[in-house]
Structures are given as C-alpha cells and as structure tokens.
Rosetta silent file (secondary structure, phi, psi, omega in degrees, C-alpha in Angstrom):
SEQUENCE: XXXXXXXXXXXXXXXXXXXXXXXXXXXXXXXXXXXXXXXXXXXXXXXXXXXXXXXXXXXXXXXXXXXXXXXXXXXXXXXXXXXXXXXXXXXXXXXXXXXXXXXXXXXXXXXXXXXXXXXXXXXXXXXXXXXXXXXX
SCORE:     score description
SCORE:     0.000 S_00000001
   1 L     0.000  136.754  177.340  118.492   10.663   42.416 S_00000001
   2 E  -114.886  154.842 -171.936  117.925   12.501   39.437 S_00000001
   3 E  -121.486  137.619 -179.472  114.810   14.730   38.276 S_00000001
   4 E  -106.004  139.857  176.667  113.068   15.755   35.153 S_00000001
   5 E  -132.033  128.795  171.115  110.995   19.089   36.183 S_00000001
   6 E  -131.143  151.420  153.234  108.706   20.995   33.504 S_00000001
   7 E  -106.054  133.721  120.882  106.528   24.423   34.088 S_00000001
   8 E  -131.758  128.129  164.334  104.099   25.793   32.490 S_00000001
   9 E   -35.641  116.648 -179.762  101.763   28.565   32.590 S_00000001
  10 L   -90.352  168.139  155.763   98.067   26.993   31.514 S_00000001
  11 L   -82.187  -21.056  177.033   95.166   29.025   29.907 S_00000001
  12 L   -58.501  161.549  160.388   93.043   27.869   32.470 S_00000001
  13 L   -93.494 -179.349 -167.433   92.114   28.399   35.868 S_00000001
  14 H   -79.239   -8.025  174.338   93.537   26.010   38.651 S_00000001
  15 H  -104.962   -6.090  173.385   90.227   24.515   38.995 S_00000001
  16 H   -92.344  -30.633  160.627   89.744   23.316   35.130 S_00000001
  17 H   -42.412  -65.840  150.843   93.427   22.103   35.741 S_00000001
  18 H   -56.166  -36.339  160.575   92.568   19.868   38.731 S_00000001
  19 H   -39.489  -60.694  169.964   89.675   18.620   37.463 S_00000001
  20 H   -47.714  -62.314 -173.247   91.685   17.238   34.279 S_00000001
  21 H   -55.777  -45.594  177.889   94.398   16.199   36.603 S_00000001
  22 H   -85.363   -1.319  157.286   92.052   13.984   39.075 S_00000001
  23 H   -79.524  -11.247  175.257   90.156   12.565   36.198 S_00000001
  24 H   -66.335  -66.210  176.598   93.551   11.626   34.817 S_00000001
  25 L   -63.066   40.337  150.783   94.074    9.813   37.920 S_00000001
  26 L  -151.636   37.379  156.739   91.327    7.738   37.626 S_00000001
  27 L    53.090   31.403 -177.052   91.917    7.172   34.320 S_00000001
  28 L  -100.425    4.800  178.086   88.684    8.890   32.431 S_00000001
  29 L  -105.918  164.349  152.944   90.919   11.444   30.553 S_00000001
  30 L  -121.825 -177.071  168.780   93.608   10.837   27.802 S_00000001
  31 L  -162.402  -22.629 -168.882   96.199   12.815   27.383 S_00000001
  32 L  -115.472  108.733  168.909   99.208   11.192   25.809 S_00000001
  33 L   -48.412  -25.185 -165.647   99.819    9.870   21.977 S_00000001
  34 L  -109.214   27.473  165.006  102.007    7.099   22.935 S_00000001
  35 L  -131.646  148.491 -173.720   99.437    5.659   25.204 S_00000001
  36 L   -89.497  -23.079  174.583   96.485    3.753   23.525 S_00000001
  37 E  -154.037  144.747  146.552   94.094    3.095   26.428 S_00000001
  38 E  -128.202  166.743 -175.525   94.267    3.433   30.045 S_00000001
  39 L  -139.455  166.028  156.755   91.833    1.752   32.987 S_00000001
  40 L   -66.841 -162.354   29.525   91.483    1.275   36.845 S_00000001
  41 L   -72.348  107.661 -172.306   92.422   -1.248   38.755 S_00000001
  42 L    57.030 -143.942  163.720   92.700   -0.583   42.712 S_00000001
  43 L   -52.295  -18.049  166.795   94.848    1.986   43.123 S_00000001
  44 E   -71.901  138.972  164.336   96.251    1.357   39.713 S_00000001
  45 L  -119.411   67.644 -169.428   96.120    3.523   36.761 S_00000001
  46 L   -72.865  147.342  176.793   96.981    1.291   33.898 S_00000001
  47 E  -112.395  108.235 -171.541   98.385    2.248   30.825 S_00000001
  48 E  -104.129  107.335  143.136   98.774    0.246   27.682 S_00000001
  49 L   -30.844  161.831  171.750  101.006    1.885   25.092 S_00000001
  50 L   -21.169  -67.314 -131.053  101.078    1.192   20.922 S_00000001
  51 L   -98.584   23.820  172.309  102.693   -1.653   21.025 S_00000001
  52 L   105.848  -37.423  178.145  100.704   -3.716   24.252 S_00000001
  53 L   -16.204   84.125 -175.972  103.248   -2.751   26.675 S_00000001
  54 L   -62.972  133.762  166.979  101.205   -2.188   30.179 S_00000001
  55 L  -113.654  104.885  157.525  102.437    0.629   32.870 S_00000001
  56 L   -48.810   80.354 -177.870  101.317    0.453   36.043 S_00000001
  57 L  -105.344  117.921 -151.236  100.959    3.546   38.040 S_00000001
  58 E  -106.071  118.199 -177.418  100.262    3.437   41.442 S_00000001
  59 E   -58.218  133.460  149.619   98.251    6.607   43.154 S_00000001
  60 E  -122.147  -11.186  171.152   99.636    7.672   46.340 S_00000001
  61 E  -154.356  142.778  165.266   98.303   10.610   46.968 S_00000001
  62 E  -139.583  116.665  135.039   95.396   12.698   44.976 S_00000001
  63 E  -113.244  148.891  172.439   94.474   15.566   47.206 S_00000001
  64 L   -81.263  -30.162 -175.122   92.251   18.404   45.965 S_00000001
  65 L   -65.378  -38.739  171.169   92.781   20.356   48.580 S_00000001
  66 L  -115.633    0.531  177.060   96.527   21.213   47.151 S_00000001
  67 L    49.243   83.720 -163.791   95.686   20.116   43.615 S_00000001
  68 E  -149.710  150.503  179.912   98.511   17.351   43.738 S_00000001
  69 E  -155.228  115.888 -147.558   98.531   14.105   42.416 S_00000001
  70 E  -123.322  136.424  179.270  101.533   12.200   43.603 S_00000001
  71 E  -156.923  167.356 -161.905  102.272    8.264   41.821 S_00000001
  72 E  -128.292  164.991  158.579  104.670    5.647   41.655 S_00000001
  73 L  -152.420  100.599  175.986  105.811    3.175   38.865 S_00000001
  74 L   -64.104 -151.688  -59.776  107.365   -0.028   40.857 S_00000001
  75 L  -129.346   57.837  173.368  108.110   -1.587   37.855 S_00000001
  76 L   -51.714  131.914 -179.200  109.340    1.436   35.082 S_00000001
  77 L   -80.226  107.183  179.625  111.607   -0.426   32.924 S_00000001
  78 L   113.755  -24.412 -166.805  115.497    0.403   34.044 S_00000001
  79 L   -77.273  117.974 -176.906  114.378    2.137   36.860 S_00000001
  80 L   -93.435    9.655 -177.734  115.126    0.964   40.526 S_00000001
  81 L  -179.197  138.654 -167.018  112.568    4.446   41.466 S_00000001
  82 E  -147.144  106.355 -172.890  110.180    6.020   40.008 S_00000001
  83 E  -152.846  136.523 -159.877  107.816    8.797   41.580 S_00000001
  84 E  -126.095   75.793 -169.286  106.184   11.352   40.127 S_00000001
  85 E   -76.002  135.476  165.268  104.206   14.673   41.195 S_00000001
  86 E  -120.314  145.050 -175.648  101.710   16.927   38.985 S_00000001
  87 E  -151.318  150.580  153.477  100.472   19.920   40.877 S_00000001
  88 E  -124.786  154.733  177.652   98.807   22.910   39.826 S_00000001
  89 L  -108.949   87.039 -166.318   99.393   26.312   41.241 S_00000001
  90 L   -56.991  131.342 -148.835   97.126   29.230   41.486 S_00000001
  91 L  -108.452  170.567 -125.264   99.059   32.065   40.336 S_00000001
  92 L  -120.780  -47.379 -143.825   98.257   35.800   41.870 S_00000001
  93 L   -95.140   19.332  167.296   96.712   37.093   38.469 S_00000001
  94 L   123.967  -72.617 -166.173   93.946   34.248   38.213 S_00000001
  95 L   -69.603  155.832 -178.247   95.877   32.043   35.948 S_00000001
  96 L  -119.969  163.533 -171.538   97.502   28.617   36.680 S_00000001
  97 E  -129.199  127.034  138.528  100.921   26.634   36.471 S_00000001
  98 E   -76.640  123.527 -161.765  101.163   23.042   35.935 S_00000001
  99 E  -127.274  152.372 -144.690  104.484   21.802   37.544 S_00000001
 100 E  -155.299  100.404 -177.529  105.534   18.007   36.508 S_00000001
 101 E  -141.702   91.042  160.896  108.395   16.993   38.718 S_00000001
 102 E   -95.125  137.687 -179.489  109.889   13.087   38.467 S_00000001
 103 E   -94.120  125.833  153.743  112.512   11.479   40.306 S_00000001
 104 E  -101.660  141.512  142.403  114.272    8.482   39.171 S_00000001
 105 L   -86.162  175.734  -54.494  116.724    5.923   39.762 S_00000001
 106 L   -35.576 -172.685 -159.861  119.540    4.897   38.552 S_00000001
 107 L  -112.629   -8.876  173.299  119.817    9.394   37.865 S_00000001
 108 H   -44.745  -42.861 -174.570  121.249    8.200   34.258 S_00000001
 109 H   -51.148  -50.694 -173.813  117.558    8.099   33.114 S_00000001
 110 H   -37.518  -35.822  167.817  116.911   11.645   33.351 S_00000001
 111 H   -87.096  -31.339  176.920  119.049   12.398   30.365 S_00000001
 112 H   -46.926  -57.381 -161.250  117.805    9.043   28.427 S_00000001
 113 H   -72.182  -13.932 -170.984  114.091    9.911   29.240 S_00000001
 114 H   -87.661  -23.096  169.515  114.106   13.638   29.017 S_00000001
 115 H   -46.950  -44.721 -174.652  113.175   15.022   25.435 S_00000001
 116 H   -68.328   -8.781  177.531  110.128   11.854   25.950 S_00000001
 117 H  -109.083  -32.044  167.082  109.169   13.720   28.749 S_00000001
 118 H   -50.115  -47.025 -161.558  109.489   17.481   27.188 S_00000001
 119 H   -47.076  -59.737 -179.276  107.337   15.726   24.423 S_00000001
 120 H   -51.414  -46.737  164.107  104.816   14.666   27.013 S_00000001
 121 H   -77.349    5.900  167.634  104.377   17.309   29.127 S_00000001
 122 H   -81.993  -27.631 -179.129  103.427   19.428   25.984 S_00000001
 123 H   -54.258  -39.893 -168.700  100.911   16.857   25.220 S_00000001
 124 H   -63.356  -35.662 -159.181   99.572   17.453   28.729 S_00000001
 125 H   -76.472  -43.220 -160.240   99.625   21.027   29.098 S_00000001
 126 H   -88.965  -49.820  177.027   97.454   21.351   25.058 S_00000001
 127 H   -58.252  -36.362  171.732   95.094   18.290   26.840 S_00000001
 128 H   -55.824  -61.593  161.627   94.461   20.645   29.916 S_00000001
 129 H   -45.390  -57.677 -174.630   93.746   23.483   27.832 S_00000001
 130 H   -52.503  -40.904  172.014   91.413   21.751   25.529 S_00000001
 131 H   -66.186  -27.926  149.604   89.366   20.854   28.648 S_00000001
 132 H   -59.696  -15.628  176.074   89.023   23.801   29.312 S_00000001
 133 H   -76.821  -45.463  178.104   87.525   24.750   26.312 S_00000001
 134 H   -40.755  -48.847 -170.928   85.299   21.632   26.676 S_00000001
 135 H   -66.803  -16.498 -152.343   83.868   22.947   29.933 S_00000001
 136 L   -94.470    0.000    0.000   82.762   26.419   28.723 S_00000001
C-alpha cells in the first residue's frame, strides 16, 4: 500500500485546528479550490468538484478527544483503497501540527496523485489558519 504523508506546523492552537477539522467533516467549512460545494448525507461528506464530478467520503471515525478525523473513499477513481487520516497534534510550546496521512491502492497512485495532494494540503493548512483569524 502506498502513502502520501504531509506536516505542518499551524499558527493556531490545536483547538482552532479541530474545530476547522470537525466542521470539515460535516461539511460546513470549505477548504479546497478544486471543490465547488460540499453537503451531508449520512455518514457521507459529499463533494462536487468544477466540473460535476461527486466524491463521496465516508466518516469513520471523528473523535475530539484525539483530534482525528479518519474517512474512506469506496469509490476514488483507480483506486481499489482509499483511507485517509487528518489529526492535529498539540505540540509542547502551545502551537499545533496538522498531519495528513493517505493510503492507497494500487501504491502507483501515490506518485500520480502526489503534487495534487502537496497542492491541497497547502490549501488546508492557509484554510485552518484563516479560521483562526475568524475566531479572534
């Protein structure tokens, strides 16, 4: 199985981080240019893209208690697996790390997909910050 993993140090603390992160998973946040809307459904976090293209992403775990938000996408296009973790970390001086770690099948994707995923997690990392600025 192969993995795309990003880090980064936020501006934030770990609780303006998780906040952002579990309204992402329930789909009240945006965070991402290449997606045009997302909604609820169940357990579902759909995602509709430019060009109509729907993503399904299936919650499997949100706990707060470990700031983790763990999801699947049965049916990522090429992918026979698809699972995903975002976690933030409280870090000893105060400050927090968002960690971004997906697994895929076939492990070929990981080099197709990863610059679209450097792209993304910067998007994520600048949306996390800005909420924090929002909250203050």
């Amino acid at each position: 199985m192969g993995t795309i993993y990003r880090e980064a140090k936020l501006k934030v603390t770990a609780d303006v981080a998780w906040d952002f992160l579990d309204r992402y998973t329930r789909s009240e946040v945006h965070a991402f240019s290449a997606c045009k809307s997302e909604r609820q459904e169940d357990d579902y976090r759909v995602v509709t893209l430019a060009d109509g293209t729907e993503i399904w992403e299936r919650n499997v775990t949100v706990d707060p208690a470990l700031m983790r938000a763990v999801y699947t996408i049965p049916s990522f296009p090429g992918a026979e697996h698809h699972q995903a973790e975002m976690r933030v970390l409280t870090d000893g001086d105060g400050a927090a790390t968002l960690v971004w770690t997906t697994d895929l099948l076939p492990h070929e994707l990981v080099e197709r997909l990863s610059e679209a995923y450097e792209a993304m997690f910067s998007e994520l990392v600048a949306a996390i910050n800005e909420h924090g600025a929002q909250s203050d």
